[in-house]
Phi, psi and omega in degrees: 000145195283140165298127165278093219253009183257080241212148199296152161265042167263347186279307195274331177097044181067146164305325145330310216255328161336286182299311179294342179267013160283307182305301182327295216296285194329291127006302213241301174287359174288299230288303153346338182284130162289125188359283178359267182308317173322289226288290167341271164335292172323307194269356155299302169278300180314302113032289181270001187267335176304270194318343183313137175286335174292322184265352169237047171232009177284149167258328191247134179213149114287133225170131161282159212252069179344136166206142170077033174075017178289185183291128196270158183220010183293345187236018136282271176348278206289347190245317145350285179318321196269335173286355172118297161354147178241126184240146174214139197254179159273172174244165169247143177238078182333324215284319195283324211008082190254149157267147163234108180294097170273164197244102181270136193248323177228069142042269182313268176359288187262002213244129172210166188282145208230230212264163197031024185065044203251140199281133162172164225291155181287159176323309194258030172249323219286134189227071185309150147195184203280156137340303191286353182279345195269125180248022166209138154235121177282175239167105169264169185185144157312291188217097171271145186248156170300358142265013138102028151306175160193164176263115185248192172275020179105322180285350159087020211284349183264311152322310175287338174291303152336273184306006172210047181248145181310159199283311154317326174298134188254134164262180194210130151276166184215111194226163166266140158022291181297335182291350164294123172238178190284289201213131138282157152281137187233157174229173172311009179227015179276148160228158172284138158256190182294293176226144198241115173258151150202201188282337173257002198179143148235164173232148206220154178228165185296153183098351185292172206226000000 
């Protein structure tokens, strides 16, 4: 049975000191995955994210760059591309603390390690464009609850992105198994995605495709 992590906060010292010792746990049994299992796993979900009509009826998709043992996303990115698609990754703007959506054309080329050593387009790569052209943002996280909250790594920087996306845009996470829990805690700047793919299952809410 999945741990119900919505437990009063008077127990834990808040929801604040929650979540971070969650991201420690979480973290820590991610960093634990063997090459294999990323891999495995990974082609596993990707797989089911393909099949979806929403992703394969997108013209514009947005999608995080795997760092840290996440769900790799690297061979959606490169098959995006060859497929036609206008992929657009984030830059992260520490000072701002923003996402800035660039439009990516070449892999190789334009992707150099960035802010938190995280791969994203080098300066003279960056093709801002709008929020609103996006008709998908695939979404990392740390921790999905079965209503399709998450737990990110702290900058809230996806949460701020989240809060200014067209009503159509669909969002999609992407976890391994263990990342699911029943019910988070949540505050008033969480936003939900749409569908939670992971190797065994997807879950999906209204408005999903």
């Amino acid at each position: 049975m999945k741990k119900d992590f919505t437990v009063p906060k008077e127990e834990i010292g808040g929801e604040i000191l929650q979540k971070q010792e969650m991201r420690k746990q979480y973290l820590r049994l991610r960093d634990n995955l063997r090459l294999t299992d990323i891999r495995d796993k990974s082609k596993k979900i990707i797989e089911k994210l393909y099949a979806m009509p929403c992703y394969r009826q997108a013209k514009t998709v947005m999608m995080y760059i795997d760092f840290r043992n996440e769900v790799s996303t690297k061979a959606v990115l490169l098959k995006a591309l060859h497929q036609g698609k206008k992929v657009v990754v984030p830059v992260t703007d520490t000072r701002a603390r923003k996402l800035i959506l660039s439009e990516i054309k070449d892999a190789d080329r334009e992707l150099r390690p960035g802010s938190y050593g995280i791969l994203e387009p080098a300066k003279e790569f960056i093709r801002e464009v709008s929020v609103d052209i996006l008709d998908i943002i695939i979404v990392p996280g740390l921790v999905f609850d079965l209503r399709g909250y998450r737990i990110g790594y702290g900058g809230g920087y996806y949460d701020k992105l989240l809060q200014d996306i067209n009503p159509n845009t669909k969002t999609i996470g992407l976890a391994f198994d263990f990342q699911i829990v029943d019910s988070l805690c949540i505050e008033n700047f969480d936003r939900k995605v749409d569908v939670i793919i992971t190797e065994e299952r997807i879950i999906s809410y209204e408005h999903a495709g």
